[in-house]
N, C-alpha and C positions, 0 to 999 in steps of 0.2 A: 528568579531571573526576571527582569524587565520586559517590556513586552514592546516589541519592538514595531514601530509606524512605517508606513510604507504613502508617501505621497499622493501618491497614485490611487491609495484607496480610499478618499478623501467622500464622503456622502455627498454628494451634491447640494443636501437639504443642509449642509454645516460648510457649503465651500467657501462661504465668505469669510466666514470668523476662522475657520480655520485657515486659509490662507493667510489673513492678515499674521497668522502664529507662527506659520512656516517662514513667513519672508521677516519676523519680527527675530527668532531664531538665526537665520543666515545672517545678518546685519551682525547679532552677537556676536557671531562665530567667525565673521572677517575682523570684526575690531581686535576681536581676542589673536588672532590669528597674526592681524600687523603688527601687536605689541607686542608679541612673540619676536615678533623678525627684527623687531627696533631693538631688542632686548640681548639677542644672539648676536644681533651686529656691535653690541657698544661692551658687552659683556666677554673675556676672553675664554677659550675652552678650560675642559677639565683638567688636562694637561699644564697646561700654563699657569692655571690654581694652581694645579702641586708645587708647581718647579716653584712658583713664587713663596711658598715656604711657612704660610701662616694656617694655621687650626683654623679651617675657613668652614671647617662643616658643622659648625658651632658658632654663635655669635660672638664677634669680639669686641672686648672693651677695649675702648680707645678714648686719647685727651685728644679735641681734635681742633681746628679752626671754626669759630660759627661761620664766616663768611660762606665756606666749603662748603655744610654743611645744608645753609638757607638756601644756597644756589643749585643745588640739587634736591632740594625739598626734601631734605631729611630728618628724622625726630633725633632730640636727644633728649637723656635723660635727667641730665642736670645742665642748666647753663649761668653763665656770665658777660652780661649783654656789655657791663662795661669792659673787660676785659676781652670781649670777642672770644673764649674758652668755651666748649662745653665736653661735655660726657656723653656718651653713646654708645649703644649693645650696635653694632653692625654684624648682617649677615652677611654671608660671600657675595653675592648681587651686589651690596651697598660697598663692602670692602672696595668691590672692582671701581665703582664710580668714582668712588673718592681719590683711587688711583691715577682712573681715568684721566681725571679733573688736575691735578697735581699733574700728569704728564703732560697736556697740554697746556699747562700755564706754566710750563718746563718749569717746575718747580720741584723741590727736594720733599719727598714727604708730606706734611703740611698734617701728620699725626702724629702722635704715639701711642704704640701701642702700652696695654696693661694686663696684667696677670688674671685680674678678676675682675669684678663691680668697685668692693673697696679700695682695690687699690688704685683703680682711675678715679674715684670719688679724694682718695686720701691726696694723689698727685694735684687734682684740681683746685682742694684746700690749701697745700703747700703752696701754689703759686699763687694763691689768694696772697697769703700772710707773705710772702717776700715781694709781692707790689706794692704791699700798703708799706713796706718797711720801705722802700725805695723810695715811693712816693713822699716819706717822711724825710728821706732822707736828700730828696732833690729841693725840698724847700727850703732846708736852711744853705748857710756855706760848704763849699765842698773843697777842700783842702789836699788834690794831691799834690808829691813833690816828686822831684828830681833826686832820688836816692846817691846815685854813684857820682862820681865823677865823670863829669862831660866828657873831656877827653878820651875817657876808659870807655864810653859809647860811643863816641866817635871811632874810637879804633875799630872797635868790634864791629860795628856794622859795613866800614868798610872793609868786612870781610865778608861779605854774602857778595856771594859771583852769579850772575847773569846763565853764564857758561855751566858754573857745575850744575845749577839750578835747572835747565834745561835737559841736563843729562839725567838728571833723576826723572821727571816727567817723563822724557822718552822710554826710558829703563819702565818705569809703573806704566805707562800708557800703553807699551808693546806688549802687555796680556791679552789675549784677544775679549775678557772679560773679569771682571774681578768679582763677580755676581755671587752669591751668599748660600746660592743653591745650585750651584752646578757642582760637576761632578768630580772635581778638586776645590773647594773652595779657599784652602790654605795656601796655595802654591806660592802664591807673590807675598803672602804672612810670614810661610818659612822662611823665605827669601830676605823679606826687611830683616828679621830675626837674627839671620845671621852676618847682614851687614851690622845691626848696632851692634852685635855682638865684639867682632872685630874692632868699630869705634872706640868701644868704652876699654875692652882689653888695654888699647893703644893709647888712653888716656891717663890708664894707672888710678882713675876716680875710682872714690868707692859706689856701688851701685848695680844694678839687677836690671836684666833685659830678660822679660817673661811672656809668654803667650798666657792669656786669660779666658777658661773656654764657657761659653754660654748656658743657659739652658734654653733660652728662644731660637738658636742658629748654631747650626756646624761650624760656622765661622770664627774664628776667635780672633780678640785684639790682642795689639802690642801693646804692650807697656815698657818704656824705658826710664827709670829711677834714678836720678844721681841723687847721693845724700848728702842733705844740706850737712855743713861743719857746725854752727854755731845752734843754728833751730831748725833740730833737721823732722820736727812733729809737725811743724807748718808746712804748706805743700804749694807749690806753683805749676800749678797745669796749663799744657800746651796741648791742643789735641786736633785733629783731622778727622774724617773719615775716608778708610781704604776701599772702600766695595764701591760697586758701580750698576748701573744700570741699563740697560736698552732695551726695548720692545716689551711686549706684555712678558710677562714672567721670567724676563732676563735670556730668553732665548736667542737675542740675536746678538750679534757682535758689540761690546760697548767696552770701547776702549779708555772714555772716561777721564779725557786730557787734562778738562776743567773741572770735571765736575770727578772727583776731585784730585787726582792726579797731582791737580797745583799747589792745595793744602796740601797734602800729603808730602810732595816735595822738600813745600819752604820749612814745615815740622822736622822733616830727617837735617835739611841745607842749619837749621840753625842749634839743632841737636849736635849734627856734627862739629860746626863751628865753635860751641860753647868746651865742648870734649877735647876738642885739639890745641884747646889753652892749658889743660891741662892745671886748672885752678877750681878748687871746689866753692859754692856758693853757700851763703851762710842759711840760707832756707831750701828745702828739699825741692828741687826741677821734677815736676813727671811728664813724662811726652805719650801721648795717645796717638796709634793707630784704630780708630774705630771698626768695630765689625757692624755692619745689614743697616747701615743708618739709613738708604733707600727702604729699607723693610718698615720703616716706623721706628726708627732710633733703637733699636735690640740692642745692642753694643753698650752703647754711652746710655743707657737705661739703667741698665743690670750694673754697669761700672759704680753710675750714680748713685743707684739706691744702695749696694754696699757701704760706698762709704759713706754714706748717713747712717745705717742701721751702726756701722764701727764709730762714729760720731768722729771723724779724722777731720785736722784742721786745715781745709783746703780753702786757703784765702784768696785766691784770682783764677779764675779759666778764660784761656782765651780759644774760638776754636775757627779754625784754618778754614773756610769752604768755597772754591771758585775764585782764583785770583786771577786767572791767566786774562781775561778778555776786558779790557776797557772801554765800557759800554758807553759812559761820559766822554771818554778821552783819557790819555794816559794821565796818569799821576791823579783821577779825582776817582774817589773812594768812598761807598756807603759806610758809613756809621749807624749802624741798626741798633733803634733804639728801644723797640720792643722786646722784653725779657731778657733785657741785659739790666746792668749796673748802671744807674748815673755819674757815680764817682770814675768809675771804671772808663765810662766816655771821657768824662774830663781829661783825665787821667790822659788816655789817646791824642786828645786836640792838645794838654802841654808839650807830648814828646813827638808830635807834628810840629808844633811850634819851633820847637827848642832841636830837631834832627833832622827831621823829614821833609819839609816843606812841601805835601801832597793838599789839594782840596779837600777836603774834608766833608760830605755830604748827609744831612739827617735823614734816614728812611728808615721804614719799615719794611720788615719780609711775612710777617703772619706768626702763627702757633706752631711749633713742630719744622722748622723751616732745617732746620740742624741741629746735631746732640748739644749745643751749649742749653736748649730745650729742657734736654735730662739732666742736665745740673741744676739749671735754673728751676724748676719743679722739686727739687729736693734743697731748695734755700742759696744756692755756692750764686757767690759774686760772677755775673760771665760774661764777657765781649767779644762782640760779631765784626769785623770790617769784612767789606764785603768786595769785589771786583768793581761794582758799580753802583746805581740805583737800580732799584729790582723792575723797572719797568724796560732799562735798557738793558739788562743782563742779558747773557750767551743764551740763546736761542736752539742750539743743538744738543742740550746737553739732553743725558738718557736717549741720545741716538747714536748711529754707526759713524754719524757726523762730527761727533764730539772729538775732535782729532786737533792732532798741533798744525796748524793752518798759517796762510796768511797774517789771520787777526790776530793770531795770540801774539803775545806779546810778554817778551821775560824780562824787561825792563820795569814795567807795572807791575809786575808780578815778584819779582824782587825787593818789592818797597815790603810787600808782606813777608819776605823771610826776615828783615832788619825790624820789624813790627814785633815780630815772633823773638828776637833775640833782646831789644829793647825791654820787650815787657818781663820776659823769662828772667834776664838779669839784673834788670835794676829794683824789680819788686823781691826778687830772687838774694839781696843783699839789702834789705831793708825791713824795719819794723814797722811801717805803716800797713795799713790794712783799709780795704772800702770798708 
């Protein structure tokens, strides 16, 4: 046992040098003491860890943004200055920051998580090797076309309604949370489930509406399958993410309007649409409802890396995130061109061209911003449009704020379900490929 001082019994023949020890001690002991209280303040409780859902009492590997990363003074373990990438063992302290940090820059994520060392090491190499192929492939000509008949897209898209588009938002948003770790987290799952169920029934298509369960999250995605007629091994995805966020650990109410409520919507509004034609497409449709993509992309992770490891020929993803608020003004639209496709943009600015007539704006969102992330990382061709530019985007999302208000706006937001139905069908009956 230590032997314990008493101040008070200080020799008088030692009270200088030993005072200077005592008061050099107390100084310690308040520094260590506020960094404590700055720590417990930015840091959320134990509880909140849990409910938040991640193996936090262990370091976790994550693909992560370096901006995030520098700006909280964090190490990682491998980086990519030009790509702005790196790799990271984060403990739960660091997890929380980086949450932190993503909640107030109201941003989605801005990580993904990884199974181990290697396989954030192996994700990190993947998206090495499909920039430099992009980048190869931005230099020369880029050749998309106009697959279908104009007309046959003209129709089609003057079937996305404003009206039902709304009612599906309000329908997903009236959960009082769609959060990944509460204590149903399937509820509004089962629920799509057995709307497309009904859909496809009534379509007479050939095709499989599945729940797909994790091993990161209780939470499971949807998947809805039509099979292509002609080449039905080549695959066209269309994907959202369902769960949602608010407060530290998803404790408080997050209804999730925009964020994402609105992908979610325009995916089912052009699902549906596609169904009630009742015409199969010459290459296989898959539509995604994503699971925990606020958790670090869990969902469209595990979705992704299966089908690489099955080597399935998934030639375009597009994925749905944030349409409702037009942060620009209506009808102008990010085109996020970090870790997407450059063909895939083109592609975008012909069928604005030639349909749409929306602005069209180049930004970026970061690393990890949404699961097109988890495809993009395992090679698949992916495109982001986005509600805005990421500087003026919705401001309340991951709060109790995040509601169908004022601003929203289902007019804007409708230009993304005809986005979603454009890109589905006319690559969806074509042999071109990014």
């Amino acid at each position: 046992m230590a032997q314990s001082i008493s101040p008070f019994s200080i020799n008088p023949k030692n009270a200088s040098r030993k005072s200077w020890h005592y008061l050099w001690q107390l100084l310690v002991f308040a520094a260590l003491a506020l960094v404590a209280a700055q720590t417990s303040a930015s840091v959320p409780t134990e509880e909140a860890k849990n409910r938040y859902g991640h193996a936090l009492e262990r370091p976790s590997y994550v693909l992560v943004d370096l901006k995030s990363m520098d700006a909280l003074g964090l190490k990682t373990i491998h980086r990519n200055e030009e790509l702005q990438i790196g790799v990271a063992a984060l403990p739960t302290d660091q997890i929380w920051r980086l949450v932190a940090r993503s909640h107030q820059l109201n941003r989605c994520g801005g990580f993904q998580m990884a199974d181990n060392l290697d396989q954030a090491i192996s994700l990190l190499t993947s998206v090495e090797k499909t920039e430099r192929r992009h980048r190869l492939q931005a230099s020369g000509p880029l050749f998309p076309q106009i697959s279908v008949n104009e007309q046959e897209l003209q129709n089609l898209i003057g079937m996305a309604s404003e009206s039902d588009l709304r009612s599906q938002v309000e329908w997903i948003s009236a959960y009082r949370s769609r959060y990944h770790r509460q204590a149903d987290p399937n509820q509004h799952v089962v629920s799509m489930e057995s709307r497309l169920k009904a859909l496809l029934n009534a379509s007479g298509l050939p095709g499989s509406v599945e729940l797909i369960t994790h091993r990161s999250t209780q939470q499971k995605t949807v998947r809805l399958r039509l099979e292509g007629a002609t080449q039905p091994s080549q695959v066209i995805v269309v994907g959202a993410h369902f769960d949602s966020i608010s407060g530290w650990g998803g404790s408080s109410a997050a209804p999730g309007a925009d964020d994402d409520a609105s992908g979610s919507a325009n995916a089912l509004e052009a699902a549906k649409i596609i169904m009630s034609r009742g015409i199969r497409p010459s290459r296989t449709l898959e539509f995604f409802w994503y699971a925990a993509e606020e958790a670090g992309l869990l969902g469209s992770k595990e979705v992704a890396d299966a089908y690489a490891q099955e080597k399935k020929d998934v030639v375009a993803v597009l994925q749905l995130d944030m349409t409702l608020f037009p942060g620009n003004g209506e009808h102008v639209i990010g085109n996020i061109g970090d870790h997407t496709n450059p063909w895939l943009r083109e592609y975008l600015r012909q069928l604005n061209e030639r349909f749409l007539k929306v602005r069209l704006v180049d930004d970026e969102c970061g690393y990890g911003c949404s699961d097109h992330a988890s495809w993009h990382a395992r090679g698949f061709a992916t495109l982001l449009p986005f509600e805005a530019t990421s500087n003026t985007m919705n401001r309340n999302i991951h709060t109790t704020r995040d509601l169908i208000d004022a601003r929203s706006n289902f007019k804007h937001s409708n230009t993304f379900t005809q986005i979603a139905l454009l890109f589905a069908w006319d690559l969806g009956n074509s042999s071109l490929r990014p």
